[in-house]
C-alpha positions in Angstrom: -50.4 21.7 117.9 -53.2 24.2 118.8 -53.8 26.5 116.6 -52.4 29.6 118.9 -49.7 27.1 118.6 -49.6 28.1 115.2 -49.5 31.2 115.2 -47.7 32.5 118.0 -44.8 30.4 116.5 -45.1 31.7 113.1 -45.9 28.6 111.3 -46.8 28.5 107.6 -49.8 26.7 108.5 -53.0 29.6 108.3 -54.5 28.6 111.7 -58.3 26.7 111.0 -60.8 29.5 112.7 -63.4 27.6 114.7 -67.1 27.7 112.5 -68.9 28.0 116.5 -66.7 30.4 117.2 -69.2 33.5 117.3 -72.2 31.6 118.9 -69.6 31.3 121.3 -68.7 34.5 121.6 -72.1 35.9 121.9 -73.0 33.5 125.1 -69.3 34.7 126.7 -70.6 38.2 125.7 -74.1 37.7 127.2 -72.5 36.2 130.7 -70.4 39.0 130.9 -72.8 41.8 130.4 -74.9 40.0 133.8 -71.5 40.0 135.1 -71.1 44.1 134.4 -74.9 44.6 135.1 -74.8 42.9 138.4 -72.4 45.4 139.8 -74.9 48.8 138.8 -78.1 46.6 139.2 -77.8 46.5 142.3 -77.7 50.5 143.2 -81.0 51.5 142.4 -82.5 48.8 144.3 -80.4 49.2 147.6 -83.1 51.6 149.2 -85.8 49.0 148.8 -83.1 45.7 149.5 -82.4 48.4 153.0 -86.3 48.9 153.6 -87.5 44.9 153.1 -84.0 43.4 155.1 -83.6 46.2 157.7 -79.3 46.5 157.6 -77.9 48.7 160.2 -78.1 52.2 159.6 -74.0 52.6 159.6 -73.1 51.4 156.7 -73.8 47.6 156.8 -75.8 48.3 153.3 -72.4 48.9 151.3 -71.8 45.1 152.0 -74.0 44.1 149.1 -71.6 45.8 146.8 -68.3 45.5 148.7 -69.2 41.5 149.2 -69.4 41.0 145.6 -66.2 43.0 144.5 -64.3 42.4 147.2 -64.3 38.6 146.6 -63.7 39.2 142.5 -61.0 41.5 143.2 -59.5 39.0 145.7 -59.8 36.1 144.2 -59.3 37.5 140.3 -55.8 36.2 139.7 -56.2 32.6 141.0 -59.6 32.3 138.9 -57.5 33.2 135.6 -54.6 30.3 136.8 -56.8 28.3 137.7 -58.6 28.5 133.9 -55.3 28.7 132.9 -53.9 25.2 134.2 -57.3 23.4 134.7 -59.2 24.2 131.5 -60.7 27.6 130.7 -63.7 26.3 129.1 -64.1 24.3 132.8 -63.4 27.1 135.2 -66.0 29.3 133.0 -68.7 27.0 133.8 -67.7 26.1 137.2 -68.2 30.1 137.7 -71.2 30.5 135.8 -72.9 27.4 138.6 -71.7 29.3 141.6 -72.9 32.9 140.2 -76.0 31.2 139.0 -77.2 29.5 142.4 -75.6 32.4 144.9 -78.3 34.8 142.3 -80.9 32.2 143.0 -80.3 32.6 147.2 -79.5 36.5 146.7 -83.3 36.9 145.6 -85.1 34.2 148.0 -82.7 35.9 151.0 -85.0 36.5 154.5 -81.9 38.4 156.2 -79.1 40.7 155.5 -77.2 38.4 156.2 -78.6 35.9 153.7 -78.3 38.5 151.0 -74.6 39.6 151.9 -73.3 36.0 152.4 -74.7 35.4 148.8 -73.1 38.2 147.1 -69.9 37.0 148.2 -70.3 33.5 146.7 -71.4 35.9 143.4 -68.1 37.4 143.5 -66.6 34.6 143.5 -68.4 33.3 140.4 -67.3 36.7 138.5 -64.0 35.8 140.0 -63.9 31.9 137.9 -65.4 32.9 134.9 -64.4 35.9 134.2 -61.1 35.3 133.6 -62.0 32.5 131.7 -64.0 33.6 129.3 -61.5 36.7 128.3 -59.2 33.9 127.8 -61.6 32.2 125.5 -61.3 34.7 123.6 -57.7 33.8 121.5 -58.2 30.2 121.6 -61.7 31.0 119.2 -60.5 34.0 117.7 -56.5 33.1 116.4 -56.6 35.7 113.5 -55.4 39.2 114.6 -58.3 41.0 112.8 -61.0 39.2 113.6 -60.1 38.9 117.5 -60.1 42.6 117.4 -63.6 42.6 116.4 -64.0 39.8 118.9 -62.6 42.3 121.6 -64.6 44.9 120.4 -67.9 43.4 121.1 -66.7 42.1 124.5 -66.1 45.5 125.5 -69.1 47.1 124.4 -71.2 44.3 125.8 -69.6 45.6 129.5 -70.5 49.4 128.4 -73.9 48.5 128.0 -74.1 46.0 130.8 -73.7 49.5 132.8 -76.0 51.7 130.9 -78.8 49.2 131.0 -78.2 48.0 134.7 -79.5 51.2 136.3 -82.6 50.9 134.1 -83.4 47.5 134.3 -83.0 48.0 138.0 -85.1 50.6 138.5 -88.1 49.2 136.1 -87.8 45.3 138.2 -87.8 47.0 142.0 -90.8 49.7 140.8 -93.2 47.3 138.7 -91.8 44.0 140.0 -89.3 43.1 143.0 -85.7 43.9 144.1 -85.6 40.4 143.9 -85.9 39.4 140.2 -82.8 41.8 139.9 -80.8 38.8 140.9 -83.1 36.0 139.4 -83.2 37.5 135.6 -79.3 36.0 135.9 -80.7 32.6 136.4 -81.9 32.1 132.6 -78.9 33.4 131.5 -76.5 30.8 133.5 -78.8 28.2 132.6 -78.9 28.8 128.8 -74.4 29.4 129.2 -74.3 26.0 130.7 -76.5 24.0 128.0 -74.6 26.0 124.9 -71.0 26.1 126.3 -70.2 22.5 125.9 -71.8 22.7 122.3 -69.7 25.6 120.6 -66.8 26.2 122.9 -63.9 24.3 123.0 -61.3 23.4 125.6 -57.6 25.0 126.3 -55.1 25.2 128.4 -51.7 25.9 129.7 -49.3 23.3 130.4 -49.5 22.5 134.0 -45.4 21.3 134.4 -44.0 24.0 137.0 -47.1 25.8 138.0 -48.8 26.0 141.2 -52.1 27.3 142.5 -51.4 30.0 145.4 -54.6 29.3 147.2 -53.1 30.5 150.2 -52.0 33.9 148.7 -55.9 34.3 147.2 -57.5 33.5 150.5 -55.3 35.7 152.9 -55.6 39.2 150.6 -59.5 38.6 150.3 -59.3 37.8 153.6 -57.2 40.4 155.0 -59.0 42.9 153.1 -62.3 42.5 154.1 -61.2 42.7 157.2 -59.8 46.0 156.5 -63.0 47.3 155.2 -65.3 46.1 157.8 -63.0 48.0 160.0 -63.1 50.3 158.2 -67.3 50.5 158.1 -67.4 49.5 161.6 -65.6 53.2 162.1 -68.9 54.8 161.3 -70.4 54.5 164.2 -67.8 53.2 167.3 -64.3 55.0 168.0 -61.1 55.2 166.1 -59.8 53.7 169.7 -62.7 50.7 170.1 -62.2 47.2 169.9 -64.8 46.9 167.2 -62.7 49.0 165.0 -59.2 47.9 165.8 -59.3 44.5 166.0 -60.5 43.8 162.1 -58.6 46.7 161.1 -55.2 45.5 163.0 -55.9 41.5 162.0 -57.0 42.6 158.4 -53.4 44.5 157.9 -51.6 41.5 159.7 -53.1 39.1 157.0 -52.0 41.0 154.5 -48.2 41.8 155.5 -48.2 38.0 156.0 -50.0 37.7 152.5 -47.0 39.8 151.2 -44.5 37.9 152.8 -46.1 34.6 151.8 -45.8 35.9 148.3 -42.2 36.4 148.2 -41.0 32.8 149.8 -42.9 30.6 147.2 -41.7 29.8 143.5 -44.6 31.1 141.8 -46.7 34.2 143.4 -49.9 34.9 142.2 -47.7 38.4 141.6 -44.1 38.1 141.6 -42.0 41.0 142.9 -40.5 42.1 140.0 -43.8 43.3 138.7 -43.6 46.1 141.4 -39.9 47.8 140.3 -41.3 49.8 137.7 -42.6 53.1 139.3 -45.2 53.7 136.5 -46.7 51.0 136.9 -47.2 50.8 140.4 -48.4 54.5 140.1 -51.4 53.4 137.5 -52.6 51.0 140.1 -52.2 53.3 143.0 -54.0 56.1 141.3 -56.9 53.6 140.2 -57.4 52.5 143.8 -58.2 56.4 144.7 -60.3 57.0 141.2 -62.7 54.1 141.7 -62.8 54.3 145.5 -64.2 58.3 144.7 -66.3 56.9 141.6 -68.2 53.8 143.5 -68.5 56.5 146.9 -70.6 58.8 144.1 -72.3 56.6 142.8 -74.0 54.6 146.1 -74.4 58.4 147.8 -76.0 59.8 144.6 -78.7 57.1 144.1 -79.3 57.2 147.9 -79.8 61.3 147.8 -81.7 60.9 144.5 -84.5 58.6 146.6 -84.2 59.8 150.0 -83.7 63.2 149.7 -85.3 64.4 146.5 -87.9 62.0 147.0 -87.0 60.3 143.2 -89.1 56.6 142.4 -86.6 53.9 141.7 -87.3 53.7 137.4 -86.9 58.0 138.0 -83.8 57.3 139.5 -82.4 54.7 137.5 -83.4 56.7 134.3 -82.0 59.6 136.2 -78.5 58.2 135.7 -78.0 57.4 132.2 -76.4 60.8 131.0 -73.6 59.4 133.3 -73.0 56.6 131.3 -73.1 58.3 127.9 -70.8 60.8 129.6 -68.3 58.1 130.7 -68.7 56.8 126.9 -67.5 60.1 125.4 -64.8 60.6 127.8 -63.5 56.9 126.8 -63.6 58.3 123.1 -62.0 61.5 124.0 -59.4 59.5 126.0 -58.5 57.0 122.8 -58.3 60.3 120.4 -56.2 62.5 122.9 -53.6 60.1 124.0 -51.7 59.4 120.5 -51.4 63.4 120.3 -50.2 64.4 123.9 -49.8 60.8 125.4 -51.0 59.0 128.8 -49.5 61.0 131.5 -50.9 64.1 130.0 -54.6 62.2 129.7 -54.4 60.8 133.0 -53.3 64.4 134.6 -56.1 66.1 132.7 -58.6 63.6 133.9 -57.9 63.3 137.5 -57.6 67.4 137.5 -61.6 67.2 135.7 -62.6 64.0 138.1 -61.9 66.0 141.2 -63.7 69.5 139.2 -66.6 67.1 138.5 -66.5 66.0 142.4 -66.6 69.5 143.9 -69.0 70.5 141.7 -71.2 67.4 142.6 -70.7 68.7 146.3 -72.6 71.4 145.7 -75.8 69.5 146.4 -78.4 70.1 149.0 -81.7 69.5 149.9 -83.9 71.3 147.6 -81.4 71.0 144.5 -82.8 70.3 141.0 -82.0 67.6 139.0 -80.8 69.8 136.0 -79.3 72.1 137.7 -77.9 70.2 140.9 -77.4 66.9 140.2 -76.7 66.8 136.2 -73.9 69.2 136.2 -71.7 66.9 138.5 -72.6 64.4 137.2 -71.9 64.9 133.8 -68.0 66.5 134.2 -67.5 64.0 137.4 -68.1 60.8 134.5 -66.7 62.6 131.4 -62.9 63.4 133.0 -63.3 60.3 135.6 -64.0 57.6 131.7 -60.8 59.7 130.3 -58.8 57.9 132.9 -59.7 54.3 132.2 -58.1 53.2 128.7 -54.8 55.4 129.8 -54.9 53.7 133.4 -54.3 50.4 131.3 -52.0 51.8 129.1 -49.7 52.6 132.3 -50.2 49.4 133.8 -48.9 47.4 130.9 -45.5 49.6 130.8 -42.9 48.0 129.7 -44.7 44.5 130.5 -43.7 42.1 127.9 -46.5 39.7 126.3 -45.8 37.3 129.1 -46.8 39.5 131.6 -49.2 41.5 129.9 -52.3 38.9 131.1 -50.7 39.4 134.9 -50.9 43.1 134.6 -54.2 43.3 133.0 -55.3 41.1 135.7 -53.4 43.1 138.6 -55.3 46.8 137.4 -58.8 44.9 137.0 -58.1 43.7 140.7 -57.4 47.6 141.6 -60.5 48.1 140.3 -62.6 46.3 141.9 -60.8 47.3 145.6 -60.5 50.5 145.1 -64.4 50.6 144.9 -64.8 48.6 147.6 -62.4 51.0 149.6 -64.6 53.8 148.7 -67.8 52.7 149.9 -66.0 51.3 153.3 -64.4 55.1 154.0 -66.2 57.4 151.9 -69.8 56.2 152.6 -69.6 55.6 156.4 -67.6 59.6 156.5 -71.3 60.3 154.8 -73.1 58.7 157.4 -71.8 59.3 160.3 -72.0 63.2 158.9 -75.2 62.5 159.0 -76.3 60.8 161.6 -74.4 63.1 163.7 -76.5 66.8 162.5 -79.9 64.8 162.7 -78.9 64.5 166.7 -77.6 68.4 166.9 -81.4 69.0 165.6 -80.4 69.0 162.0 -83.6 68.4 159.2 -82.7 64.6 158.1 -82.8 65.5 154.1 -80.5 68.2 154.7 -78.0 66.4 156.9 -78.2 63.9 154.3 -77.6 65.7 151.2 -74.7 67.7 153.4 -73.4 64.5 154.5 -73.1 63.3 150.4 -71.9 66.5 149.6 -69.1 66.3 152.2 -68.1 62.9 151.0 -68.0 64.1 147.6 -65.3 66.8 149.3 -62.9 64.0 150.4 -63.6 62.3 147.0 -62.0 65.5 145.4 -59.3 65.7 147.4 -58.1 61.9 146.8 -58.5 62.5 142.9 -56.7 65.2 143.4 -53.6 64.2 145.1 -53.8 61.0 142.5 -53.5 64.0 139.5 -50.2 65.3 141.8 -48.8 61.6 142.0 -49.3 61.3 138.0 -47.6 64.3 137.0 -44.7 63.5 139.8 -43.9 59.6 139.2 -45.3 58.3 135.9 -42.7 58.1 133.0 -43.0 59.0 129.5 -46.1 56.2 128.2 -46.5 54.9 124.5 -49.7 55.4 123.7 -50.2 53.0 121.2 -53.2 50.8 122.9 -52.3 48.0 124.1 -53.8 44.4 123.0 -53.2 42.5 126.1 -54.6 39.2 124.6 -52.6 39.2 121.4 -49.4 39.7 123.4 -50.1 37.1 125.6 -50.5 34.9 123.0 -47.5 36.1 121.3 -44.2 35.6 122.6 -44.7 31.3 122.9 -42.9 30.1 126.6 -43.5 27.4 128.2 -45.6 28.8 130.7 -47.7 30.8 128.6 -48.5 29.3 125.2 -51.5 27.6 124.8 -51.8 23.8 124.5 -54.9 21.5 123.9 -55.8 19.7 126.7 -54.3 15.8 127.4 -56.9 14.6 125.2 -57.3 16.9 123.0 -59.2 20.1 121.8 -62.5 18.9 122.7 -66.1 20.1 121.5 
């Protein structure tokens, strides 16, 4: 027997605690902080990555983001079963390969192309070991206390993973090259691949009465970047054109079939029942419109930052750190409020201050000043938009039982990661074609562009808005008691969900 064996089944057996068990916590730390950083890295740089690869003017740039989370969003759920039933320790470094060489052809790519082809293999890789290594995390840490400190480091390696990823980014593409943005992650995969087999070992789940829903995972990615090139495509042709219609049409197709598909098999990727509780379903809904508005700030900002105000990419980057000490005190303010007034009073507040902070940032134009233009927004747009995150997960594990509770962790982190795809792929292009549309009527270009931001930020507002309405409306009474969704996992023992060592063994 395991020892999460152990204790999930309340033996009187103290459960051994691995000796390796935080060297291997710091390299799961370190690949997720590249993971984190890889997403905000790649802002600062995108005016350069446009310059050197030439992308089309309407939008086509987004891709390098909406490639990379598109794919991890899509393919999220089958990369934690898959760890799950084929060995977490094995998945992690299968995904650390794949995000390691798609980094290595992300900084030698020739073409857009090249570069957007490669992000979505990166996804992918976030997609396998992510998952993997959060479920690591039990299997080396089986005592309650010190897996909370275990959890506490993994999440404050992601903070910083966002802080630093602007600045790091901006220093690489001033002094160095876009390029090493991507191969700084090379040393890092390399040095996960030599250590993991050393100090982690190997878990699973039984694999009796489980299946891998390949063809679920491949028809929603599939069906939803089909959507959001659509979507993009929209910035430049007609609602009514072929261009537009016939992804957007094909992509909704796949996914009502995706749906379907879901409810005939045995065992969904998400089974139905996890959609008849309205609260939840509202958390997910309402994250899809807050990090579609949060990702459509962030690309325009950095953009208006070096195309309008003229702003060098290490000014730039620097320029956006308040926001990320911002998001950290709304976080804080989030985790002291909600015992007091609880998560639906949280969440309303901060959707009501993400859509203040949005109008505010709309407020932007051509000669604005950083202080008093751009840091104003900035600041109450990531202060109320942070105070949503730790509630959002509160409302998404809702009366989920420890069974579930990996499923519905896994389900928000997806929403996540759409929603800001779905932002850049309706928000940004609205911007552009803005834009693009009052340089032709004779227009100055920096002031079409920072009206075409600031009308973006508009719409923005309004879909936080309407997500603060939905909250108040739908969501039940929360507890808000956090909620440890790795401890509960691990703690109602089932045959589908206890761990078990592997057929031959917990290896080293």
């Amino acid at each position: 027997m395991s020892t999460l064996d152990k204790e999930s089944t309340g033996g009187a057996e103290a459960p051994a605690a691995d000796p390796r068990r935080w060297k291997a916590l710091a390299i799961l730390a370190a690949i997720q902080f590249m993971l984190v950083m890889d997403v905000t890295i790649v802002l600062v740089a995108l005016p350069e990555i446009d310059k050197d690869l030439t992308f089309n003017p309407t939008g086509d740039l987004a891709w390098v983001i909406n490639g990379y989370v598109l794919t991890a969003g899509g393919f999220l759920l089958l990369g934690g079963r898959l760890a799950d039933m084929y060995g977490r320790r094995k998945i992690f470094m299968v995904g650390v390969v794949c995000f390691g060489v798609a980094s290595a052809t992300c900084g030698a790519a020739m073409s857009s192309g090249m570069l957007v082809s490669s992000r979505f293999v990166q996804g992918l890789g976030e997609a396998l070991c992510g998952p993997a290594a959060l479920g690591m995390i039990p299997v080396l840490f089986p005592d309650a206390k010190e897996r909370m400190k275990a959890l506490g480091v993994w999440g404050g390696t992601a903070a910083l993973g966002g802080v630093i990823g602007s600045v790091v980014s901006g220093a690489l593409t001033e002094y160095v090259d876009w390029r090493w943005i991507f191969y700084i992650n090379i040393p890092i995969a390399l040095a996960a691949l030599i250590l993991v087999p050393k100090v982690m070992p190997e878990s699973r789940m039984e694999r009796e009465g489980r299946s891998v829903d390949v063809v679920g995972a491949v028809s929603i990615t599939g069906g939803l970047v089909a959507v959001v090139y659509g979507l993009i495509k929209a910035a430049d042709h007609s609602w009514g054109s072929s261009t537009v219609l016939l992804p957007l049409l094909g992509g909704i197709g796949v996914l009502l079939l995706a749906a379907i598909w879901e409810t005939r098999i045995s065992d969904p990727m998400v089974p139905i029942r996890f959609f008849t509780n309205r609260t939840r379903v509202t958390s997910n809904v309402v994250t899809l419109a807050l990090l579609a508005s949060f990702h459509c700030y962030a690309f325009l900002l950095i953009l208006y930052m070096q195309k309008v105000l003229g702003y060098s990419a290490i000014k730039s980057g620097m320029a956006v750190v308040p926001l990320a000490f911002a998001m950290g005190a709304g976080m804080g303010a989030a985790s002291a409020l909600m015992p007091r007034i609880g998560v639906k009073a949280v969440l309303a507040i901060g959707f009501g201050g993400a859509a203040a902070g949005l109008l505010v940032a709309s407020t932007l134009e051509a000669d604005s000043s950083y202080v008093g233009g751009v840091l104003p927004g900035m600041i109450v747009f990531g202060l109320f938009s942070a105070m949503c995150y730790p509630a959002l997960v509160n409302g998404a594990l809702y009366q989920v039982t420890g069974k579930d509770s990996g499923l519905a962790s896994g389900v928000q982190t997806a929403m996540q990661q759409i929603g800001g795809a779905l932002g850049l792929a309706t928000l940004v292009p609205l911007a552009i074609r803005y834009t693009t549309d009052h340089i032709g009527d004779g227009v100055i270009p920096t002031v079409a562009q920072a009206d075409g931001a600031s009308r973006a930020f508009q719409v923005g507002a309004i879909l936080v808005a309407v997500a603060a309405v939905l909250v108040v409306a739908l969501m039940q009474k929360v507890d808000a008691t956090p909620r440890n969704v790795l401890a509960e996992a691990e703690g109602e023992p089932d045959a589908e969900t206890v761990d078990r060592p592997a057929a031959t063994g917990v290896s080293s």
